[in-house]
N, C-alpha and C positions, 0 to 999 in steps of 0.2 A: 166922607162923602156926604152933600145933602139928602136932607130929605128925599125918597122915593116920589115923585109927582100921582095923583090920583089915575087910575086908569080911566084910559079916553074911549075906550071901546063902546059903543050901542047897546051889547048884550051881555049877558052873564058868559063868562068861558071857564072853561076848567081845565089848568096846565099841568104835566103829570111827567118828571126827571126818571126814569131808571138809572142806577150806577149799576151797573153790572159789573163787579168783580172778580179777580180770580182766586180769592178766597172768602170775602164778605162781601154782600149788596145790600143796597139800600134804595128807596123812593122818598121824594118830598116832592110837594105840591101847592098848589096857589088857586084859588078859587078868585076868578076876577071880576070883580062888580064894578059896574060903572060909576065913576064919579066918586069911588072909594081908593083910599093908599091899600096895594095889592100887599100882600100878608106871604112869608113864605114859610111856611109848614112842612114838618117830614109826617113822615109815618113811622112812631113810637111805640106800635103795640104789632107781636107778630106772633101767628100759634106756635107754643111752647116756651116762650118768651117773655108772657103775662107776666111773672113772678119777676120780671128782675127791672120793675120798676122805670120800663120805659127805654130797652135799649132800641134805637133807631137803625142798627144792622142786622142781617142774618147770615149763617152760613151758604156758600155757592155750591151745595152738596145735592146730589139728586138719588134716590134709591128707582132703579127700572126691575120689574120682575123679569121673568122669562120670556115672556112675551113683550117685551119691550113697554112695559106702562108703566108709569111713573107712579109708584105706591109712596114714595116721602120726599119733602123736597126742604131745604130753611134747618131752620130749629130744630122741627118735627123731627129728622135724621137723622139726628142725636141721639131722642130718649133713647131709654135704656128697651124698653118693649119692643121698641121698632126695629132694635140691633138687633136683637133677639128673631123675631120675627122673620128677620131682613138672612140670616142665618140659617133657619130651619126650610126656607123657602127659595133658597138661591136667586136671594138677587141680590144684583148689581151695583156698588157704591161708586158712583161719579163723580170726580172731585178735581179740583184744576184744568177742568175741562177748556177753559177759554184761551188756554194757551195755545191749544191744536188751530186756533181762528190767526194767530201770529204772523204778522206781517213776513213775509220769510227774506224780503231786503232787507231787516233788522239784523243786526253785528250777535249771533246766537251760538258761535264757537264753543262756549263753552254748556250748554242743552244740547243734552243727547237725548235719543227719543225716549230710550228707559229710563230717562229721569222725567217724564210726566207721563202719570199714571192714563193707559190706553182707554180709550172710547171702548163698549162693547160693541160686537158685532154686528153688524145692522143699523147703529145709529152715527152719524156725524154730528159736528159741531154747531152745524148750525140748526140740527133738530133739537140736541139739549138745551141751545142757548133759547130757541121760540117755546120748548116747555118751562122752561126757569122763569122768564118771561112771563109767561101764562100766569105761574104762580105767582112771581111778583102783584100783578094786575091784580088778582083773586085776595092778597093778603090790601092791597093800598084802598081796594071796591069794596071790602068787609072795614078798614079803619073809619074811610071817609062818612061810612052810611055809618057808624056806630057813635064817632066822635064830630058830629054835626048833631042841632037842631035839623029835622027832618031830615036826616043827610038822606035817605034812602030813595024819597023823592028829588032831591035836588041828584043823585046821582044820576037819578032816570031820566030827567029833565034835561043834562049834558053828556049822556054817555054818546052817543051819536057822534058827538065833535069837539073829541077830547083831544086835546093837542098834546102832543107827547117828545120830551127831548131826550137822545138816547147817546148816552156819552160812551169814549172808546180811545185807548190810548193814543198817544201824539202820531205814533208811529203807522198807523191803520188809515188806509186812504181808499180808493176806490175801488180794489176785491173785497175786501173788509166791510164797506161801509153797505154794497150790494147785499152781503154776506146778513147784515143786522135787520136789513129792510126788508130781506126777505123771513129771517125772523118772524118780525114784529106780524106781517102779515100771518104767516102758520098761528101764530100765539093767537092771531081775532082780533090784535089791539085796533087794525083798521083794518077797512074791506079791501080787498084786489082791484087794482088801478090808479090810478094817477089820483083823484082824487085822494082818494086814504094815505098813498106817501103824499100827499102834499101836508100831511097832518102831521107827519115824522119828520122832527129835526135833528139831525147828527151833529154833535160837538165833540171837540178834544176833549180831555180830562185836565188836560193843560191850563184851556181857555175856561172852562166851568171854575177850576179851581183859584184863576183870575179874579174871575167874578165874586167870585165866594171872600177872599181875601179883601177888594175893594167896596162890598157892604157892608161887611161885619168886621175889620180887624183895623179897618185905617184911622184913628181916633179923628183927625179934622184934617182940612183943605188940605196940609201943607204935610199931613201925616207926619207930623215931628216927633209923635210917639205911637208906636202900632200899640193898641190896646190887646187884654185879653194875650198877651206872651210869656212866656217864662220869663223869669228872673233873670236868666243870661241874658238876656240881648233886652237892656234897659239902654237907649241909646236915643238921644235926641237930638233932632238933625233939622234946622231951621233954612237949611240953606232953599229960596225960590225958587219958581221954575219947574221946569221939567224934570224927573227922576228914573236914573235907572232900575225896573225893577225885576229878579225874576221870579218865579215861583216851580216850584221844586214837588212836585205831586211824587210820593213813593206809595206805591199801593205794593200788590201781593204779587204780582206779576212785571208789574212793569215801571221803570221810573222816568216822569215825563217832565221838561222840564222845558221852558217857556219864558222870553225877557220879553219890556213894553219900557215904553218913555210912557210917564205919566204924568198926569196934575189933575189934582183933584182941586183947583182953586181958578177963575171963580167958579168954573163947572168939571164936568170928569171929562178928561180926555185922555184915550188908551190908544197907542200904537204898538202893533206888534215891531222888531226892531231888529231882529233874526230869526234864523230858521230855526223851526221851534226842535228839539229832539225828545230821543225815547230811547231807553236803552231797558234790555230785557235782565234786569240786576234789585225787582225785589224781593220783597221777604222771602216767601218761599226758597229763591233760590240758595239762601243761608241756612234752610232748612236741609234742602237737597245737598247742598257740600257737610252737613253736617251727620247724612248719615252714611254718606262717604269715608269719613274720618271716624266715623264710628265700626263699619263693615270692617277697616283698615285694622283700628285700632285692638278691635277686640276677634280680630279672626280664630286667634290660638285660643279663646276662654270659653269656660262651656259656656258662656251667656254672649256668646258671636252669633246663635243662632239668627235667621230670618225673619223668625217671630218678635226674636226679644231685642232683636234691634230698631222691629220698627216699630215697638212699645218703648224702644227709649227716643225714638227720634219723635216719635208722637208728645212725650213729655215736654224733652226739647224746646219742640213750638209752641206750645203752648204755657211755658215757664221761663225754662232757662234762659232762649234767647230774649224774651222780654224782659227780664228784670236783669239782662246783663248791662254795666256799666265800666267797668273799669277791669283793663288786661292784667292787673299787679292780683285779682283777687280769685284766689282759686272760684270753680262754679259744680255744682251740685247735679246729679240727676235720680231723683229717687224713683225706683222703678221695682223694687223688689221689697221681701220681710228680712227682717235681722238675721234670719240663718242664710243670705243669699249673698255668699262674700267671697272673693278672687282678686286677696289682695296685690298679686303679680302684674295686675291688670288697673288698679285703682279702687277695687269692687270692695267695699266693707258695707254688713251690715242692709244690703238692699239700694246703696247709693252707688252711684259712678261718681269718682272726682277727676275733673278737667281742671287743666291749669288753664288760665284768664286770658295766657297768650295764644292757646289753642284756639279757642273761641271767637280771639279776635282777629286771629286768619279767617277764619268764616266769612268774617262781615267786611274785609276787603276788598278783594271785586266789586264790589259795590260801588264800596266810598270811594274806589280810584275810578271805575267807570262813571258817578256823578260829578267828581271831580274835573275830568276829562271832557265832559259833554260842556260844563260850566264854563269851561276855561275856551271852549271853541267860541262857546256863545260870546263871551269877555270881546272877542276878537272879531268877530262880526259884526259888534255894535259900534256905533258911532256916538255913544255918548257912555260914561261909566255907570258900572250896573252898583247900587250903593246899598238897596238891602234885595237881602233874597229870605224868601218866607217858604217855611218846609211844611208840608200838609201832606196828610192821607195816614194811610193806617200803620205805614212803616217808619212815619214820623215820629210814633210815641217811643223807639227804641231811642233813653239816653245813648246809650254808647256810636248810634248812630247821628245823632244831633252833633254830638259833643265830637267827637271824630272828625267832622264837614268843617266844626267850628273850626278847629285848630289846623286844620288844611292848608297849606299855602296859596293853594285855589281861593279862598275864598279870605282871605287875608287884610282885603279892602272892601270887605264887602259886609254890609253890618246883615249873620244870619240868625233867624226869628222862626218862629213856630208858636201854632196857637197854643195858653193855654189848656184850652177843652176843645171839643170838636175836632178833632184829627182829623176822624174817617168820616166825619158829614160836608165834608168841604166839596165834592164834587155833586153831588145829589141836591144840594141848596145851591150851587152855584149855576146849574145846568136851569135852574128855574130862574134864578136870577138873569141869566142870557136871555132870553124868551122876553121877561119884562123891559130889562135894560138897555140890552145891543149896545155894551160900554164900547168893545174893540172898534171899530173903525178903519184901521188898514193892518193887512196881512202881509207874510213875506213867504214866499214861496219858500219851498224845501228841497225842492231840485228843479232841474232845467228839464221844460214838458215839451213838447214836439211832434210832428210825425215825420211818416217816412216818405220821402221825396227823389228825386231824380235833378240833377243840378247839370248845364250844360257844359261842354266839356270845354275844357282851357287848358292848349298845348303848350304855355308857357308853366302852366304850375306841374312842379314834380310828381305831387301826389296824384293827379290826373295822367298823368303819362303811366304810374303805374298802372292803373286801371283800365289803361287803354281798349285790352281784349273784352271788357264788360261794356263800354259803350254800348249804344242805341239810335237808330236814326230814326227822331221820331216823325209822325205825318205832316208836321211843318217844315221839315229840311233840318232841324236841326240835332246835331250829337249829343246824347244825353247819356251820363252816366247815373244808374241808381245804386241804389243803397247808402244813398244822403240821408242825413238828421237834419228834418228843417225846424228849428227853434221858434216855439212860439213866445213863449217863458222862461225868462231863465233864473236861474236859481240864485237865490237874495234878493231879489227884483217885491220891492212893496207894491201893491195895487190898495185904492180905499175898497172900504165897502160898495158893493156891486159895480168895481172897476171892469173893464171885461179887455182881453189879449188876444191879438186876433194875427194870422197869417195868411198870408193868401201862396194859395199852392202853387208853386213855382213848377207842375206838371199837371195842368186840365188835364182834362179824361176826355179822349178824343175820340172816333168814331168815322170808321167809313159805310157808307149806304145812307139807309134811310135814318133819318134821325129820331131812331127809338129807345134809347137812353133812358133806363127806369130810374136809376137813381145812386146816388152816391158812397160808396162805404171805406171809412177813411177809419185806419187803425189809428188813435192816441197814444204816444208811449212818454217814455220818462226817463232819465238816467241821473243818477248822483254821483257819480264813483269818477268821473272825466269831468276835466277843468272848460274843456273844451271841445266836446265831441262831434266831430263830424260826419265819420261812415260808422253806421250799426253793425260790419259785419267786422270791425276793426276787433272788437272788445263785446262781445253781443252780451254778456254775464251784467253789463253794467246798464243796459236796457231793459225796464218791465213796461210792459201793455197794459195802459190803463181802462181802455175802453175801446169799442170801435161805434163808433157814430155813422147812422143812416140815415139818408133825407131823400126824398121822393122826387126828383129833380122832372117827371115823364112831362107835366106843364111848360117846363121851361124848353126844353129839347125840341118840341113842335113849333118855337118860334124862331129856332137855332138857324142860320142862314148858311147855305156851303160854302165851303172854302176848299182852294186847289193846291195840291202838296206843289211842292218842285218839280215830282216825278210825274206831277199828270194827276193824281190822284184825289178824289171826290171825300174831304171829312168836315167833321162838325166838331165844335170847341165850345164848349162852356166855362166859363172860369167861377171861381167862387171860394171864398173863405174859409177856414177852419177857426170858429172861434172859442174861446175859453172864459168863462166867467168864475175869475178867480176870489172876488173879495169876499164869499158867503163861506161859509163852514166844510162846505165840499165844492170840490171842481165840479162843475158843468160843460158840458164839450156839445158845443155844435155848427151845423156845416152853414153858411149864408151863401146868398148867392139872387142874383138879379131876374126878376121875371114881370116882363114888359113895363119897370120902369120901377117896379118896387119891389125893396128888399124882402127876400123870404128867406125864414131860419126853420130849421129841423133838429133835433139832437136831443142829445139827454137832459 
């Protein structure tokens, strides 16, 4: 990619990424000066952390006492005093908490509720996620003021109108994104109202990680060699033109995965090219089948207990499954002293030995679920996807690199991973949006809609059954409801701030006087039906995205009567449902004519 161009903006701004993860987060940031190439920066110093030289993540751990207050959050949760502490004084350790915020359309057969560890009582997800928040804020407002020239002035100088972009897996749309917004506000980041969300911007983890990949990883225009990759994928590709590309986010929760036709030559241009997916198949979840097979494995030993299983599965994550690489090689868990052996069981000496193959059923699900997501995407695109680039924090497992590699999935497809920066790839990339706005057109993920009344047609079969649900509306004519009216449909590209509009094939009509306050039109959505037509056929494969109101009471007083068939005195408004699909999130709103110019209402 070229050169980043200088920022064009009047004033100084200060842009500020959370990656909120489900086991590590992180922030980076951008201090924007005018007439300067904008800089993107993380935050490399965090309490308890100091010592290790600059690590840019922290734990997504939170300690609440009794009283529900947040006594340790990050790093801090770790030491060893705080354990202690955190023990004599019963509180609460919150951990994997962001799963409970889980798209619940997402494919989760295989999460049971007792494999993530419960919220305490009184608090929900979206209080932990605006405390974790808080702290984030609190650790990024102590780096900036400590690692700037005056930063402590310059913080106070932009604390007011800090722009903030708060990223969230592919699969998270509009309960989710409500969910983050309202967050941010609890946490302070901005004030209550329309002004302060105008300050918050919600991205995938997908598109952040786009981003991240096209400033820092594509060596030149024609990216004939990705810089900065391992040694496997040394692969150089001259061919012009547009390129397929996806990008493969595996964090701790979730794996998000995203294609784009590209060119980065003579300028960057990004289309999105399918629908982007998410499947709920990371890390953790290798963890969670691994003390499955551990409860399993060692039930009959005296070291089956509950305690000493989830001290081996603790090790586990923290060891074995990251320096696993290859099925042929036995793997280790050291968890006990020399006199702690059950050799019936594996147990000598204080180690557990696992065979290589065990291990590596673990990490399947996984790799057939990204495999699977991949191969959808392969087939939704209309041009071949030629490298795909693996990032995030479950990217740094060889045996999961190397696995994908050898996939048949991915067979034609050159795949790459950074050498360094794994798990900074959303956090810098989420800042890099904000400056760049590389994407350009989006593809929808399912087919959006509302719910409508469609007139009835004695020639169609499926109308004749419906016949008993008919309606005779105040114009004369037969209407049957519980139609799906399509506003958008799923694979359907819009550019940047394209907008999808329908007009309701059922005004909201009215007899007497025409006093019509206003509009209230549910938004829904289905993915599961090729082709959907009645919501009450299959209702499992419909979610509610929003309901949209607009104040129609202006319009209504200019409304002229109109006489049924039957004699009868109503009033007709007509008016659109529109959807502006090309920004980061849906917007839904209702249009509609009053004396001569269009007026919008909506989210």
């Amino acid at each position: 990619m070229g050169s980043r161009q200088p920022y064009r903006g009047l004033s100084r701004k200060l842009v500020i990424a959370f990656d909120v993860g489900t086991t590590y987060s992180g922030a980076s940031y951008c201090v924007l000066d005018p007439g300067e190439v904008p800089k993107i920066l993380r935050v490399a110093r965090y309490p308890a952390q100091e010592h290790l030289g600059g690590d840019n993540k922290i734990p997504s751990i939170l300690y609440y006492d009794q009283e529900r207050v947040v006594r340790a959050a990050g790093a801090e949760a770790l030491q060893e005093h705080v354990i202690e502490q955190a023990e004599d004084e019963n509180w609460v350790k919150v951990e994997w908490w962001k799963l409970h915020l889980r798209a619940k359309n997402l494919p989760s057969s295989h999460i049971k509720d007792d494999d993530i560890p419960p919220l305490p009582e009184g608090l929900n997800a979206v209080r932990v996620l605006s405390d974790f928040m808080k702290y984030l804020f609190q650790c990024t407002r102590s780096y900036i003021a400590e690692s700037h020239a005056s930063g402590s002035n310059m913080w106070t100088s932009l604390e007011d109108h800090i722009e903030y972009v708060l990223t969230h897996p592919n699969g998270w749309e509009g309960r989710q994104q409500q969910q983050i917004r309202q967050a941010a506000e609890l946490a302070g980041l901005v004030p209550e109202g329309l002004d302060g969300q105008s300050r918050l911007h919600l991205l995938t983890e997908g598109e952040a990680s786009l981003h991240f990949c096209v400033t820092t990883l594509f060596a030149s225009d024609s990216f004939s060699t990705p810089i900065a990759c391992t040694d496997d994928c040394e692969v150089e590709d001259v061919t012009p033109g547009y390129k397929g590309v996806a990008i493969l986010d595996a964090g701790g929760g979730t794996v998000d995965m995203s294609v784009y036709s590209m060119s980065l030559s003579p300028s960057v241009s990004v289309e999105e090219i399918a629908p982007a997916e998410c499947r709920l198949q990371g890390s953790v979840f290798v963890t969670v089948r691994a003390q499955q097979f551990l409860k399993s494995k060692l039930a009959n030993s005296q070291f089956g207990t509950a305690e000493m299983i989830q001290q081996m599965t603790n090790i586990f994550d923290k060891t074995t499954k990251l320096g696993f690489r290859n099925a042929e090689d036995p793997q280790y868990i050291k968890f006990g002293t020399r006199r702690d052996s059950d050799p019936e069981f594996g147990i000598r000496s204080g180690q557990l030995k696992l065979a290589g193959e065990d291990i590596a059923k673990l990490f399947e699900p996984s790799i057939e679920a990204i495999a699977e997501a991949f191969k959808q995407q392969q087939q939704a695109s209309d041009i071949t996807i030629s490298h795909a680039f693996l990032v995030g924090g479950y990217a740094s497992s060889d045996f999961l690199f190397l696995s994908l590699q050898r996939h048949p999935a991915f067979s034609d497809t050159i795949l790459c991973r950074p050498g360094t920066q794994l798990n900074k790839a959303v956090a810098d990339g989420a800042v890099s949006f904000y400056i760049d706005h590389l994407v350009k057109t989006r593809v929808a993920k399912v087919t959006y809609g509302i719910p409508v009344a469609i007139r009835y047609d004695s020639s169609r079969l499926d109308h004749i059954a419906r016949k008993k649900t008919k309606i005779l509306s105040f114009s004369g004519h037969w209407m049957l409801p519980n139609a799906f009216g399509s506003i958008l449909k799923k694979a359907r590209s819009l550019c940047f701030h394209c907008l999808s509009a329908a007009r309701s094939p059922t005004p909201p009509v009215l007899s007497g006087n025409p006093c019509f306050r206003g509009a209230r039109i549910p938004a829904a959505s289905f993915g599961n039906l090729s082709d959907a037509i009645w919501m009450d056929t299959e209702p499992d494969s419909f979610t509610k995205k929003c309901t949209v109101y607009a104040d129609t009471s202006k319009a209504a007083k200019t409304l002229s009567p109109q006489i049924s068939p039957s004699g009868a005195e109503f009033y007709r408004i007509d008016y659109d449902v529109v959807l502006l699909f090309g920004l980061t999130e849906l917007k839904a709103q209702i249009s509609w004519m009053e004396n001569g110019v269009e007026k919008r209402y909506g989210l």
